[in-house]
C-alpha positions in Angstrom: 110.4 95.1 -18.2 113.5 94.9 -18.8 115.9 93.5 -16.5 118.5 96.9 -16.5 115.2 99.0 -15.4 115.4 97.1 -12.3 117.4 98.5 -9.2 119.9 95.9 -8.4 119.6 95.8 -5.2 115.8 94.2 -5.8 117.6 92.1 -8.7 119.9 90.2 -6.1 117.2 89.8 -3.3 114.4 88.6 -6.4 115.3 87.6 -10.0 112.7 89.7 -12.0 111.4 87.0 -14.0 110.2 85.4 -10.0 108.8 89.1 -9.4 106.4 88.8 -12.6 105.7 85.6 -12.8 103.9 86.2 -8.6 102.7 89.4 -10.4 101.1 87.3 -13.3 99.4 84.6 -11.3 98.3 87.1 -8.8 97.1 89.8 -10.2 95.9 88.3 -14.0 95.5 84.7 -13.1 93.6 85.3 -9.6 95.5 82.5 -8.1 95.9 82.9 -4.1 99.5 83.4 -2.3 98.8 80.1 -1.0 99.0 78.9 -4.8 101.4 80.5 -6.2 103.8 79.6 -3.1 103.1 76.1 -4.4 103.5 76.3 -7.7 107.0 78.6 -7.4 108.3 76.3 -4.7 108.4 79.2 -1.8 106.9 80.4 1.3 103.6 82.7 1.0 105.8 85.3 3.0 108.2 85.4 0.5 105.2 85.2 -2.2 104.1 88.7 -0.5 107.1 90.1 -0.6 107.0 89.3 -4.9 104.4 91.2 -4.6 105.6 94.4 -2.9 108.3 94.6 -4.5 107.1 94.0 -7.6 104.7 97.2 -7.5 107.9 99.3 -6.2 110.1 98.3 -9.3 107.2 98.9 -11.4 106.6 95.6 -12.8 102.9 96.1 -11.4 101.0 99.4 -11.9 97.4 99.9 -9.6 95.1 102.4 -10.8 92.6 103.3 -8.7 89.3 105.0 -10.9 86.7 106.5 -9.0 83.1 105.2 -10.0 81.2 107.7 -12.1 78.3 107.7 -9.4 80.8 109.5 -6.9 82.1 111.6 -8.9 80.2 113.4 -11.8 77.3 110.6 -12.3 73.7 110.6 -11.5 73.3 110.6 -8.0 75.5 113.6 -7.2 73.9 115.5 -10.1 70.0 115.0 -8.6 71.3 116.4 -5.5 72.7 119.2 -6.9 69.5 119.9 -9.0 67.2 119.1 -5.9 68.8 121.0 -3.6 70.1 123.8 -6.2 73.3 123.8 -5.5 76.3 124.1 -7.4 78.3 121.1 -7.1 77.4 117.8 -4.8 80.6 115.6 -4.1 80.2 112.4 -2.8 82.3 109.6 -1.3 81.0 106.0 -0.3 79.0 104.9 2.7 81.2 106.8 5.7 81.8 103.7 8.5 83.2 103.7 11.7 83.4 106.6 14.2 85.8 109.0 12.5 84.3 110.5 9.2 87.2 113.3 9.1 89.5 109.8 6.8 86.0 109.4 4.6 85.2 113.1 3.4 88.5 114.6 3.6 89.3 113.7 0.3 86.1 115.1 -1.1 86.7 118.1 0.6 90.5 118.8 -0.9 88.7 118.2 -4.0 86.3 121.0 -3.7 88.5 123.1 -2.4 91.0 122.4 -5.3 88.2 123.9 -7.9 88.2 127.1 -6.2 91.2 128.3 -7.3 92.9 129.8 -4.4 95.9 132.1 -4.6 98.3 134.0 -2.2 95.9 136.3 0.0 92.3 135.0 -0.5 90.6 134.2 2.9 88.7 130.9 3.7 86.8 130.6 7.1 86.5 127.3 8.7 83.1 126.7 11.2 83.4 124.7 14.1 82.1 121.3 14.8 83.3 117.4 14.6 83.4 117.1 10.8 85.1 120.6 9.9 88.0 119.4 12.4 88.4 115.9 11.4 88.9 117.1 8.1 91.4 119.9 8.9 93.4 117.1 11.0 93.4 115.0 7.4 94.6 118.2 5.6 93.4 119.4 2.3 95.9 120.2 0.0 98.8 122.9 0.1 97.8 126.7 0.1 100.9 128.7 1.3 99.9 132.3 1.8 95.9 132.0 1.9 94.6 133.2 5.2 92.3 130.7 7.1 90.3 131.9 9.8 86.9 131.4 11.7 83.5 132.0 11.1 82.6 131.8 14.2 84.1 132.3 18.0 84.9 129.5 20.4 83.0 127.7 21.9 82.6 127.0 26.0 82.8 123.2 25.6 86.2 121.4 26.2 86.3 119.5 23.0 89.1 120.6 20.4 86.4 120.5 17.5 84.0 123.4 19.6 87.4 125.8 19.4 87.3 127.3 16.1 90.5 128.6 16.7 92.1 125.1 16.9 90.7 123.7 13.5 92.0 127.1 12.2 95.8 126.3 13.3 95.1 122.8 12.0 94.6 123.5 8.8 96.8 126.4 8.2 99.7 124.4 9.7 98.4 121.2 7.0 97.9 123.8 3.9 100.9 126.2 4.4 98.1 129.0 5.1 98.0 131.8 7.4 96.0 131.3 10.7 94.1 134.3 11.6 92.6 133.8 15.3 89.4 134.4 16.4 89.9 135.5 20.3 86.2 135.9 21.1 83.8 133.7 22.7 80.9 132.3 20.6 78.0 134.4 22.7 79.9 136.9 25.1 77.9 139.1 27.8 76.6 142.4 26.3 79.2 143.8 27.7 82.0 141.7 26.4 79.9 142.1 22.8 80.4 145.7 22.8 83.6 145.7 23.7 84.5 143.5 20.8 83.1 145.5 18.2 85.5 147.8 18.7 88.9 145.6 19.5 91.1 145.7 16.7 92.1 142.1 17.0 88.3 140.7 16.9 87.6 143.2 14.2 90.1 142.5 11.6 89.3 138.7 11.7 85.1 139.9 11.5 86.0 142.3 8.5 87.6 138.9 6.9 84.3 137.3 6.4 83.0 139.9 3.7 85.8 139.1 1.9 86.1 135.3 1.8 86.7 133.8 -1.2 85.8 130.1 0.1 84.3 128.7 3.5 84.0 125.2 5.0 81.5 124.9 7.1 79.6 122.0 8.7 75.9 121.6 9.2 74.3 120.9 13.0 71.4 118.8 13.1 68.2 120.1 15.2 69.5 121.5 18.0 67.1 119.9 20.2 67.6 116.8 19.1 71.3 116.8 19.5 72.9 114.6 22.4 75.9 117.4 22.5 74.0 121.1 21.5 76.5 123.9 22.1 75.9 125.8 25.5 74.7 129.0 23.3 71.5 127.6 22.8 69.4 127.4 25.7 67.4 124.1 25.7 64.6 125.5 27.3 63.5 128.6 24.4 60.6 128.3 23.0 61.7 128.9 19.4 64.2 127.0 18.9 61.6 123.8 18.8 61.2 125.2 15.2 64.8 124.6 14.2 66.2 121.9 12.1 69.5 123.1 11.9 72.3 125.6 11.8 75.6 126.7 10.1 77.9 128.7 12.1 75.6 128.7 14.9 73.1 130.2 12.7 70.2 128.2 13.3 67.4 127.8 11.0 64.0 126.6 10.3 62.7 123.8 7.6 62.4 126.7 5.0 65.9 128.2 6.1 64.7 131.2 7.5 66.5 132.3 10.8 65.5 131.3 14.5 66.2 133.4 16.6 66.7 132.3 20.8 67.8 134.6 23.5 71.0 136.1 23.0 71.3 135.0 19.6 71.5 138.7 18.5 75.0 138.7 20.3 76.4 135.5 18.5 80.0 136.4 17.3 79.8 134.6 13.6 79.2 135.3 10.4 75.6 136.4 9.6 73.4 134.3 7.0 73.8 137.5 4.1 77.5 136.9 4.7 77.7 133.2 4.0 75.5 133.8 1.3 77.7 136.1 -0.8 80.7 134.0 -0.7 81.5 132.9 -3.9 82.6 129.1 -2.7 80.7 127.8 1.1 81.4 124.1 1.3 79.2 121.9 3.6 80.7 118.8 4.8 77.7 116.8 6.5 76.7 113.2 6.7 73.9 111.1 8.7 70.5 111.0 8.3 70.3 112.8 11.2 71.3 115.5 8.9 69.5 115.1 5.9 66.8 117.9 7.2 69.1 120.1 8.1 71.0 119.8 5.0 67.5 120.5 3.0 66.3 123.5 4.7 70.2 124.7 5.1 70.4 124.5 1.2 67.1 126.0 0.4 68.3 129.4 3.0 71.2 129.4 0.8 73.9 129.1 3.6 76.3 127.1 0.9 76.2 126.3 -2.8 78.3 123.4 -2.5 78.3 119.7 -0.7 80.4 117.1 0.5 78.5 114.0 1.8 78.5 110.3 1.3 75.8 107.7 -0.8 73.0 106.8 2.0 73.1 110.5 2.6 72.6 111.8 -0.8 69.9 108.7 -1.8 67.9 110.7 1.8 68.3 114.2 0.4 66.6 113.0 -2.9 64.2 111.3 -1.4 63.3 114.2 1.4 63.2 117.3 -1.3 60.9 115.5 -3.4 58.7 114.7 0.4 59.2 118.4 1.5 
């Protein structure tokens, strides 16, 4: 590089030929700090800052490439033909408690192939993973409406209020929240009544006409340590669920379950999340890999965002089931 390409202020606080000679031990010669503080007669902190600034000036240029078997390669192409799905993106083993840092990325990727432009819809689900994800934002959208798929939830956590992921995301993506003010189940009452409230109704007309959805997949319901209040623990039909998507719960051949009140539930029915052109599951766990099987085979998304362990259990499960 030549020494004019450098700014001067970094030229005064390190010569340039000190910057790449760090870089070249460092980076091509593997040597530690430790060594090359040594060998350059310095301290290891000034050794680091070589280093920084060295990257800054452009002396050193990272590139980052994403392994094949994440990306297009093998693994994420037997999902896809397993489960018949469209497109299976996949990001390395999810650690530690919050996955929203892990699959975010994924999920802006997806979501960049769709191709969104001013006034398409996308409908958000609720749950932990769909929020988490929202909160890491997905890429910039001005003008495309984002809006539930389902109403809020009684719980007190952010993640059970569809309405909050909803602001989350259109506030991260320049989009345009649509609000959802309706409870998840209402009274009989209360479901008639929304029917016919303007407010409810324009947001419920939205989900014929979404162009994308992210949505997040619940694990058995019965088996859950945190099931939504919706579902009464004690019907008898839900013991053949595995699953659900926007409250929509399932069996192992993605057929509906039905449960008392379940014919009130304020979300988008199974024929709607069928016909949009772009659903996007975000799930991870083996605690999920059932419910991601029997959710893909009832056709409640074409795409997938999930990490490795996960996608080596859905291969593994389709061929069992």
């Amino acid at each position: 590089m030549n020494p004019a390409d450098v700014a001067p202020e970094a030229q005064a606080r390190f010569p340039h030929e000190l910057m790449y000679a760090a870089a070249q031990q460092y980076y091509l010669e593997e040597a530690t700090q430790g060594d090359i503080a040594k060998r350059l007669g310095v301290s290891r902190a000034t050794v680091s800052r070589l280093l920084t600034e060295a990257r800054k000036q452009g002396i050193v240029e990272i590139k980052v490439h994403r392994p094949a078997m994440l990306a297009d390669g093998p693994l994420a192409a037997e999902v896809a033909q397993v489960l018949n799905l469209r497109r299976v993106y996949l990001v390395p083993k999810v650690n530690g408690p919050s996955v929203g840092p892990w699959l975010a990325p994924a999920v802006a990727r997806a979501l960049a192939t769709v191709g969104l432009e001013t006034g398409d819809v996308v409908l958000v689900s609720s749950g932990t993973t769909v929020y988490e994800c929202a909160r890491e934002g997905l890429g910039q959208y001005p003008g495309v409406t984002i809006a539930p798929a389902v109403g809020g939830l009684e719980e007190p956590q952010p993640w059970f209020q569809t309405n909050e992921t909803t602001r989350i995301l259109a506030e991260r993506s320049g989009g345009v929240p649509a609000y959802l003010y309706a409870p998840a189940l209402p009274g009989p009452e209360l479901f008639y009544s929304l029917q016919h409230e303007p407010s409810v109704r324009r947001v419920m007309d939205l989900w014929a006409h979404a162009k994308c959805a992210i949505v997040g997949v619940g694990s058995a319901p019965l088996m859950r340590q945190m099931a939504p209040s919706t579902m009464p623990r004690d019907a008898e039909s839900l013991r053949q669920a595995v699953g659900d998507v926007c409250m929509r719960v399932y069996d192992r051949d993605g057929s509906p379950v039905t449960y008392p009140g379940s014919e009130r539930l304020v979300a988008a029915q199974p024929d709607e999340l069928r016909r949009i052109p772009h659903t996007i599951a975000v799930a991870v766990g083996a605690e999920k890999v059932l419910s991601i099987v029997a959710g893909a085979r009832g056709g409640y998304f074409n795409q997938l965002v999930t990490d490795t362990p996960t996608a080596e259990g859905l291969v593994a499960a389709a061929h069992q089931l």
